[in-house]
C-alpha positions in Angstrom: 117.5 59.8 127.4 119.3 62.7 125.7 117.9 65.4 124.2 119.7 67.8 122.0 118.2 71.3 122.6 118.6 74.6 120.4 118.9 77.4 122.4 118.5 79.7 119.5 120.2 83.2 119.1 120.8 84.3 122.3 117.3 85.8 124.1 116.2 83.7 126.3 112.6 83.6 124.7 113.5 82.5 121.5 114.0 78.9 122.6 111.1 77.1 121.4 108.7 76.3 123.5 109.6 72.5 123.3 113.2 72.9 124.2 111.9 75.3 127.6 109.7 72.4 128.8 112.7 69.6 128.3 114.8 72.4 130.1 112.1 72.2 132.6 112.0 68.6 133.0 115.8 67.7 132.7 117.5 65.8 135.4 120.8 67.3 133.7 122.1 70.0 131.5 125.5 70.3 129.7 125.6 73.6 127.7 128.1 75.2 125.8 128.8 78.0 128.0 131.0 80.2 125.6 128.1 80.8 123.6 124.8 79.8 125.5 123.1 82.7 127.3 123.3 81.8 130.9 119.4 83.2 131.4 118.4 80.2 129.9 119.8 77.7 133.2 116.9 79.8 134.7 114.6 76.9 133.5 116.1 74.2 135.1 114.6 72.8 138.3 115.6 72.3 141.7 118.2 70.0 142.1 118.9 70.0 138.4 122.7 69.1 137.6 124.5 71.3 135.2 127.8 71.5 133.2 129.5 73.9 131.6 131.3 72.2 128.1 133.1 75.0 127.3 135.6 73.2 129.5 135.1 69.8 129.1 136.1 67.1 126.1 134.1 65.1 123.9 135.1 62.5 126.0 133.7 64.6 129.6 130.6 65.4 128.1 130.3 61.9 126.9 131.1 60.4 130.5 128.3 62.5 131.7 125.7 61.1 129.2 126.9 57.8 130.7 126.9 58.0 134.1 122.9 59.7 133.5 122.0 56.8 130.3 118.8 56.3 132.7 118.2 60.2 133.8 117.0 63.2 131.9 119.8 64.7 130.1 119.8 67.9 128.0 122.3 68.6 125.8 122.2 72.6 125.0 124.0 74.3 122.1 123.6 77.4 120.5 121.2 78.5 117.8 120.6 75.0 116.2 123.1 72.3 116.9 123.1 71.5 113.4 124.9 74.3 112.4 128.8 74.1 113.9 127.2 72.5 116.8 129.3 69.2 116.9 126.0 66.8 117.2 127.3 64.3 114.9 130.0 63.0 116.6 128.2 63.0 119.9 125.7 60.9 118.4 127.2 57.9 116.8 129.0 57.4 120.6 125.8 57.4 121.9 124.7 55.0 119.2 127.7 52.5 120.1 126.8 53.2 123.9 123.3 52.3 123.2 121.8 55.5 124.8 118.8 57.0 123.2 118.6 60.7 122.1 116.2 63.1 120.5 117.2 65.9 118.3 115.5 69.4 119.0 116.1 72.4 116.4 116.3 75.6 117.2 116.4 79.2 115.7 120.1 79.8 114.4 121.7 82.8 115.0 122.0 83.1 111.5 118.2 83.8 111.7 118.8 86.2 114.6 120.9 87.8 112.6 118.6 88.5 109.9 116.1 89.8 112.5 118.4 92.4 113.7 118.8 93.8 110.1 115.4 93.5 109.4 116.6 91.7 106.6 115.3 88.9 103.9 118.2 86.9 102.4 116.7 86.0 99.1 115.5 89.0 97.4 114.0 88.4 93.8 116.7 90.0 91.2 119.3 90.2 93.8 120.0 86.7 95.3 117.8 83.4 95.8 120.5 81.5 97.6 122.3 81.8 101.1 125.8 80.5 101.6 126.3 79.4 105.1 130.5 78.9 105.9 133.2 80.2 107.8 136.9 81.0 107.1 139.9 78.6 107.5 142.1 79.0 110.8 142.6 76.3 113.6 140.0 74.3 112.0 140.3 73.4 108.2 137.6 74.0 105.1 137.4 72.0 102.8 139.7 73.1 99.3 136.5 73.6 97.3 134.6 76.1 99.7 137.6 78.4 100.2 136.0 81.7 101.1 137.4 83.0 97.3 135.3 80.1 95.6 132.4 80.4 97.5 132.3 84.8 96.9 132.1 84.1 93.4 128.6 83.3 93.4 128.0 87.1 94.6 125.6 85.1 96.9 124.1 86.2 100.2 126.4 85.0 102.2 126.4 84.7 106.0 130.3 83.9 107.5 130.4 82.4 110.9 133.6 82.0 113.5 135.6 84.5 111.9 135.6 87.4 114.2 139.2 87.0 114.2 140.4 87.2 110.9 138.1 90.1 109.2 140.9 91.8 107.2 141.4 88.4 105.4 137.7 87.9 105.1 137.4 91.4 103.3 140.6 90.6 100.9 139.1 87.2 100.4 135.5 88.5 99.6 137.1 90.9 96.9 139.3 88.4 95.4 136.3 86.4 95.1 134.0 88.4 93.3 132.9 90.8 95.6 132.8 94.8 94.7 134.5 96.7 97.2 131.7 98.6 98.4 129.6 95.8 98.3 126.9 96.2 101.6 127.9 93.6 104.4 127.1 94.2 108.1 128.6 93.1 111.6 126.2 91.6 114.0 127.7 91.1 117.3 125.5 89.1 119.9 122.4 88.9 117.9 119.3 89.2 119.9 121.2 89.6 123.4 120.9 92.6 125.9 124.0 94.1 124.4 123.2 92.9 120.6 125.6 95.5 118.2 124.6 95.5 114.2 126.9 97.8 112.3 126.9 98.3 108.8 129.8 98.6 106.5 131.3 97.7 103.1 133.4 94.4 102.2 135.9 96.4 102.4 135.9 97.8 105.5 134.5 94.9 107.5 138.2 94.8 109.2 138.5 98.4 109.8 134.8 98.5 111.3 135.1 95.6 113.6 138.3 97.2 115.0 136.5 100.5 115.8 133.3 99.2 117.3 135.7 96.5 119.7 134.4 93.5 118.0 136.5 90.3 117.5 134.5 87.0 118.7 130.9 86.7 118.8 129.6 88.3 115.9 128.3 87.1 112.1 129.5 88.7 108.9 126.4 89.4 106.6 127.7 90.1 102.9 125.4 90.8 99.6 122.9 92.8 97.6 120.1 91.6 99.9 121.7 94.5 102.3 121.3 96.9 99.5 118.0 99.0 98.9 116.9 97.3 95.1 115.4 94.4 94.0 112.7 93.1 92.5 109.0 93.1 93.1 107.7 89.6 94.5 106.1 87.5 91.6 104.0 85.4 94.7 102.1 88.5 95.5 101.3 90.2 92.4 98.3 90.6 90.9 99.1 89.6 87.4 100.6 86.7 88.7 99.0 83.4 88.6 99.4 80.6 91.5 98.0 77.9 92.8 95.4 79.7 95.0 94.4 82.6 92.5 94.2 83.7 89.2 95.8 86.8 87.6 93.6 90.0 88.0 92.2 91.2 84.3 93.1 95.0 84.3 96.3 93.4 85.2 96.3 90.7 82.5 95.4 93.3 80.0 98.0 96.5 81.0 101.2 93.5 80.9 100.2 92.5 77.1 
């Protein structure tokens, strides 16, 4: 059996508690190494087998999978797997193999990220969507969610794998829709020991990166929600009727 862990953000306790006990319990482990906090191999048991897949192949860590179809196996990837975690493909071999697997989610970084900030990605009056994506380089987008397309939506966006490329994210962002000194922050290594969050402008993500030494491990974090207005939540005021209260009558009366 195969089990798909998140590892989450990067903190060793924000695994969830099912994905610790399969760690527990696992036979094997292959993690992504690049990105995986290595504190988290401290729950593997004696005698527990473990590979690193940050130098392996599909094909490796699918020979592995194989060789263990009737052991423990736990497949760990960062955040959740879901998101740029390669599952898929792993998968539907495993489906042609005949191997069983479980799927496990786990906290993104995304989410980590958020936490660092202190931040809430849909603000009412500001921005009730998030756009998850990542800039074109080795690997391809899609035409249709070129970083340009995508900005005009003035969104909150979150980029991902771009650590690399942050003057073109910045020209990209402003060509898109994006005002110049629109908020955006830099988290680098959210929720690790050594977690950075620095705040900037879109256009001076580049510049910022540069000065603080960051150019892999990090999430870009554009949009008003960074900003210090917005509007009041409707699900918590008192003139507001939902399905578990009604609308207060001082405050019925003072909104006529």
């Amino acid at each position: 059996m195969v089990y798909f862990i998140g590892a989450g953000p990067g903190a060793p306790d924000l695994i969830t508690v099912r994905g610790a006990e399969l760690l527990k319990k696992a036979d094997v482990i292959v993690y992504a190494g690049s990105l995986v906090n290595p504190a988290l191999l401290d729950y593997a048991k004696e005698g527990c087998k473990i590979y690193d897949s940050a130098r392996m192949t599909l094909e490796e860590v699918i020979a592995v999978m194989e060789e263990n179809r009737d052991a423990m196996v736990a497949r760990l990837h960062t955040g959740d797997p879901s998101i740029y975690g390669a599952i898929r493909e792993q998968m539907d071999v495993l489906d042609r193999l005949g191997i069983s697997y479980e799927y496990v989610p786990g906290v993104s970084s995304f989410i980590g990220a958020a936490s660092a900030l202190n931040a809430e990605f849909t603000l009412p009056g500001v921005s009730q969507t998030v756009i998850l994506t990542r800039m074109a380089g080795r690997t391809p987008v899609p035409e249709k969610e070129d970083i340009v397309k995508l900005a005009s939506h003035g969104a909150s966006m979150v980029v991902f794998l771009t650590s690399s490329m942050l003057h073109e994210l910045s020209e990209k962002l402003i060509e898109g829709g994006y005002a110049p000194d629109s908020p955006a922050a830099i988290v680098y290594k959210a929720t690790w020991p050594d977690q950075k969050v620095i705040h900037t402008t879109v256009a001076q993500i580049g510049e910022a990166a540069e000065q603080n030494g960051i150019n892999r491990m990090a999430l870009i974090m554009v949009g008003g929600f960074l900003g210090s207005t917005y509007d009041r939540s409707k699900l918590y005021d008192p003139g507001f009727t939902t399905g578990y209260r009604e609308a207060t009558a001082d405050k019925q009366e003072n909104d006529r």
